[in-house]
C-alpha positions as CSV (number, residue, x, y, z in Angstrom):
1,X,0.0,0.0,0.0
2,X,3.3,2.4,0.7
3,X,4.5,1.6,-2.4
4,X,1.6,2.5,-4.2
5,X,1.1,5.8,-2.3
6,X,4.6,6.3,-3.0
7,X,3.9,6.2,-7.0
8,X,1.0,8.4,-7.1
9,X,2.9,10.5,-4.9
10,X,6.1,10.7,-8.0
11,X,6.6,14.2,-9.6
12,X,6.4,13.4,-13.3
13,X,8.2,16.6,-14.2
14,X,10.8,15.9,-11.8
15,X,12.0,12.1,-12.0
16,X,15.9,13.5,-10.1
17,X,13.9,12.9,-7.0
18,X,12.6,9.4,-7.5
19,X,13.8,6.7,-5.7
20,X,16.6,4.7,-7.4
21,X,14.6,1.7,-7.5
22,X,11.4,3.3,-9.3
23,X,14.5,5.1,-11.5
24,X,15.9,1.9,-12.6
25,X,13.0,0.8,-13.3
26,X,11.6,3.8,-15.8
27,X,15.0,3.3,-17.5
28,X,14.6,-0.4,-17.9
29,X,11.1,0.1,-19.1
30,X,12.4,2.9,-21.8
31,X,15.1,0.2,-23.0
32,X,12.6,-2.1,-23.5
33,X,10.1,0.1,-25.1
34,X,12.7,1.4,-27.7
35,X,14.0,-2.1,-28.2
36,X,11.0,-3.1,-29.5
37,X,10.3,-0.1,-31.5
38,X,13.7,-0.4,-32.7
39,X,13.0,-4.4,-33.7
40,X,9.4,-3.7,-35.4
41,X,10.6,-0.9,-37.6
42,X,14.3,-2.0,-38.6
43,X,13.3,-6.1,-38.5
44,X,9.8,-7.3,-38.8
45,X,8.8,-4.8,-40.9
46,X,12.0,-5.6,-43.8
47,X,11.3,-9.5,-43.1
48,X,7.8,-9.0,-43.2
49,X,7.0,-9.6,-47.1
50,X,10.1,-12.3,-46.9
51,X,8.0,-14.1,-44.4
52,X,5.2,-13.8,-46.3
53,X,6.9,-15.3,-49.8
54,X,8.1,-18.1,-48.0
55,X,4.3,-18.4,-46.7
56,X,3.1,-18.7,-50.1
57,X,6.0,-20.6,-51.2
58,X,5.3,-23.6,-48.3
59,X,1.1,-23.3,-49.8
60,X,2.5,-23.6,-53.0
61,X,4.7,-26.5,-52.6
62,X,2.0,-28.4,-50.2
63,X,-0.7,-28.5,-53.1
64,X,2.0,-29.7,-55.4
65,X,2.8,-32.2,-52.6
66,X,-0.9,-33.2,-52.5
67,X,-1.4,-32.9,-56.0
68,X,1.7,-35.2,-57.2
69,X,0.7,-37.4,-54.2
70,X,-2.2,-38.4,-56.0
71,X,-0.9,-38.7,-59.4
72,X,1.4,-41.6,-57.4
73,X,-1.2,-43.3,-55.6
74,X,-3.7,-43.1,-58.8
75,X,-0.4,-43.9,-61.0
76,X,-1.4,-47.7,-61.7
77,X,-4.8,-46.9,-62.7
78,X,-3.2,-44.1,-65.4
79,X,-0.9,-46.9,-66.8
80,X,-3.8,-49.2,-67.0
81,X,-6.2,-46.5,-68.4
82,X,-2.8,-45.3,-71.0
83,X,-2.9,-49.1,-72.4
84,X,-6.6,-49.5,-73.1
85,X,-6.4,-46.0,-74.7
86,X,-3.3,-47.3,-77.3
87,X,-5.2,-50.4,-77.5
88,X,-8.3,-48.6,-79.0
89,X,-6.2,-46.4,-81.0
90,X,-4.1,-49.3,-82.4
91,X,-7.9,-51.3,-83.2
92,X,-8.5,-47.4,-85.0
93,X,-5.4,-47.4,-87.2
94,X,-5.6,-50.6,-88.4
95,X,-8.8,-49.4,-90.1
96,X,-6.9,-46.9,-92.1
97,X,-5.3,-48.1,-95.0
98,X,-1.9,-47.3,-96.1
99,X,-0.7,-45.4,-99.2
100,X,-0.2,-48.7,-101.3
101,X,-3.8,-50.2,-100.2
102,X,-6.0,-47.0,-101.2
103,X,-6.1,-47.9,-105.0
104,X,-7.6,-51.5,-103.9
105,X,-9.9,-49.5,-101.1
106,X,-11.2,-47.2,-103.9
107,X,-12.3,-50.1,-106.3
108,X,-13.8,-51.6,-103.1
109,X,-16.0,-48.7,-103.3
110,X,-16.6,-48.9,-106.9
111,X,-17.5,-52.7,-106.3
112,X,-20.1,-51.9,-103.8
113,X,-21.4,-49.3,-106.2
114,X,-22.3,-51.9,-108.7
115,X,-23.0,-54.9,-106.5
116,X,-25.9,-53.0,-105.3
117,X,-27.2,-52.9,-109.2
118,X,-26.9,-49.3,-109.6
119,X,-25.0,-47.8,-112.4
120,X,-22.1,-45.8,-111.9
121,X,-22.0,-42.4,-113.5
122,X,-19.4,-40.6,-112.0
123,X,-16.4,-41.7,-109.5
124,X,-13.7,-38.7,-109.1
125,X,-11.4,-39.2,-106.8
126,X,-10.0,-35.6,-105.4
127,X,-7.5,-34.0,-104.1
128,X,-5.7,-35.7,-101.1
129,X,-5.7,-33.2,-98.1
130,X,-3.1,-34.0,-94.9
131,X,-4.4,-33.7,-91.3
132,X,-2.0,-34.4,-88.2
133,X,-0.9,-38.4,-88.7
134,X,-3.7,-39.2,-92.0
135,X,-4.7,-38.2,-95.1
136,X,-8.2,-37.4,-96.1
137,X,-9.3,-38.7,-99.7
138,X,-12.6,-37.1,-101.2
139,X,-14.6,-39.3,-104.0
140,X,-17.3,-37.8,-105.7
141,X,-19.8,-40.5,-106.6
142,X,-22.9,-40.4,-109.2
143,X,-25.1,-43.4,-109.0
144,X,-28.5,-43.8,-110.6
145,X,-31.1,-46.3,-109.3
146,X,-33.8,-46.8,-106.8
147,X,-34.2,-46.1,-103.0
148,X,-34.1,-49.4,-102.2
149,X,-30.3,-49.9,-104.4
150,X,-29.0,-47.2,-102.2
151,X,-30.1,-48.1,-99.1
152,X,-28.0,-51.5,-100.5
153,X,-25.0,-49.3,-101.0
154,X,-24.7,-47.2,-97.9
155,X,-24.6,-50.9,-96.1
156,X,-22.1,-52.5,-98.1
157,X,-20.0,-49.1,-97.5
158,X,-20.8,-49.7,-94.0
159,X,-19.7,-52.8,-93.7
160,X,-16.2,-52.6,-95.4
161,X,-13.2,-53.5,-92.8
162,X,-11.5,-49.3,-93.4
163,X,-13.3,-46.3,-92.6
164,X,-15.3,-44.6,-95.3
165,X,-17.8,-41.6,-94.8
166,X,-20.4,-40.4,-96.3
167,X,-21.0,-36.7,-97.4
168,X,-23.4,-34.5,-99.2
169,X,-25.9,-36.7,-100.2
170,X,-28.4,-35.5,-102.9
171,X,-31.7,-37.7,-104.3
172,X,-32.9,-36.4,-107.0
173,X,-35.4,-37.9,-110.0
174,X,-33.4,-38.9,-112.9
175,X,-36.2,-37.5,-115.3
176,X,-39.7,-36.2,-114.5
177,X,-41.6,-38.9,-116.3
178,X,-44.6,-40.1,-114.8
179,X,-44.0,-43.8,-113.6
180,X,-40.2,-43.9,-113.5
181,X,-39.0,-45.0,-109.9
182,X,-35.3,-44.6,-110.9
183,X,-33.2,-41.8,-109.0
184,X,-29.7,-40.0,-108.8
185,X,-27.2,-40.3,-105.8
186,X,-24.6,-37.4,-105.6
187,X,-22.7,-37.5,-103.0
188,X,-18.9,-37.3,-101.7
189,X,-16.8,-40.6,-99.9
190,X,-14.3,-40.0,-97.8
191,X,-11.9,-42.7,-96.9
192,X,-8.1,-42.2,-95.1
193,X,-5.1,-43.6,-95.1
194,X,-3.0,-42.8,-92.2
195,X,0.8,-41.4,-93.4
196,X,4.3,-43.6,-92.9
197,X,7.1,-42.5,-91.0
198,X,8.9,-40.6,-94.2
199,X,5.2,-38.3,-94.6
200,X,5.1,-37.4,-91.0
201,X,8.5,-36.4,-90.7
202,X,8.1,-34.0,-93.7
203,X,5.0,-32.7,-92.1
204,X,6.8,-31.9,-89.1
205,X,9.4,-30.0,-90.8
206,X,6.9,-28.1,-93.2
207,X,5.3,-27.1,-89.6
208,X,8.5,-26.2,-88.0
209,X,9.0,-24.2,-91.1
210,X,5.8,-22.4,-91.0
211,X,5.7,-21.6,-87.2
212,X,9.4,-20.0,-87.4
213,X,8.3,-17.8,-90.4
214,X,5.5,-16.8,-88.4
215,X,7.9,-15.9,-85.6
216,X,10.2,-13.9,-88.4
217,X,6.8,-12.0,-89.7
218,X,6.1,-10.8,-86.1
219,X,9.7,-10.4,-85.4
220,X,9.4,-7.5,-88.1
221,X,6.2,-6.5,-87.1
């Protein structure tokens, strides 16, 4: 209780007469006080957004931890679902013939044309267009005959072992006599062939080619 009345009773605007202890103290108190001023303005406050990078650098590197962590613990089923995947695409490319099998592919086509008793007026094969690892080959195909002859046709093209598609088809009456039943089929067959080794390395190149004169062209721009 002394010591209490003694601190109440402590002349602010003269600390000389305090008592050494209660002197001592103030002085330790001011040390303290500035050391930690001192600390928050010349430490924390530099390490502050170092402290914070690291912070986002440990988030960062825990949901790559997580996220890799999975990949492990899912990594058989990847594999597994990696092998049914080349499987199917294997099963895919064997449909596509290669460049020495089209010609027999196209009289295929032909073959079904006229198996199916219609007569063949036109059967044009285009120009060959190159996509990523096949070629697309365009046919344009005049038949005439009746419904039922096409409806032959588009089955036997369906079941040939490659791939062939159907495009653009037009019906139209050969004549516009009374009676007649007999019709025109225009449309366009598509069948691929998927390129050899020496094709897609040339269309690599041709891309490499293209994508570094596009760099020049910007380069300039």
């Amino acid at each position: 209780m002394n010591l209490l009345a003694e601190l109440k009773a402590l002349d602010l605007r003269d600390p000389g007469r305090w008592p050494l202890a209660v002197r001592a103290l103030a002085v330790v108190a001011c040390f303290v006080a500035a050391s930690i001023a001192l600390i928050y303005f010349f430490v924390w406050e530099d390490q502050m957004p170092l402290l914070q990078q690291r912070q986002d650098q440990e988030q960062q590197l825990r949901t790559e931890f997580r996220a890799k962590h999975q990949q492990a613990v899912n990594l058989e089923v990847y594999k597994r679902q990696l092998a049914d995947i080349e499987r199917s695409f294997g099963a895919l490319l064997r449909q596509l013939p290669s460049k020495t099998e089209v010609p027999n592919l196209l009289v295929d086509i032909s073959q079904t044309g006229l198996a199916s008793a219609l007569q063949e007026k036109l059967f044009q094969p285009g120009q060959e267009a190159k996509k990523d690892f096949y070629a697309e080959l365009p046919i344009k195909i005049q038949l005439t005959g009746s419904y039922h002859e096409f409806g032959e046709f588009v089955s036997g093209i369906a079941a040939l072992p490659r791939i062939v598609t159907l495009h653009d088809i037009q019906i139209t009456p050969q004549d516009k006599d009374e009676g007649t039943d007999r019709l025109t089929l225009e449309l366009t067959a598509k069948t691929y062939r998927y390129l050899d080794d020496a094709e897609l390395a040339e269309a690599e190149a041709e891309k490499h080619k293209a994508e570094q004169a596009k760099r020049k062209a910007g380069g300039r721009g």
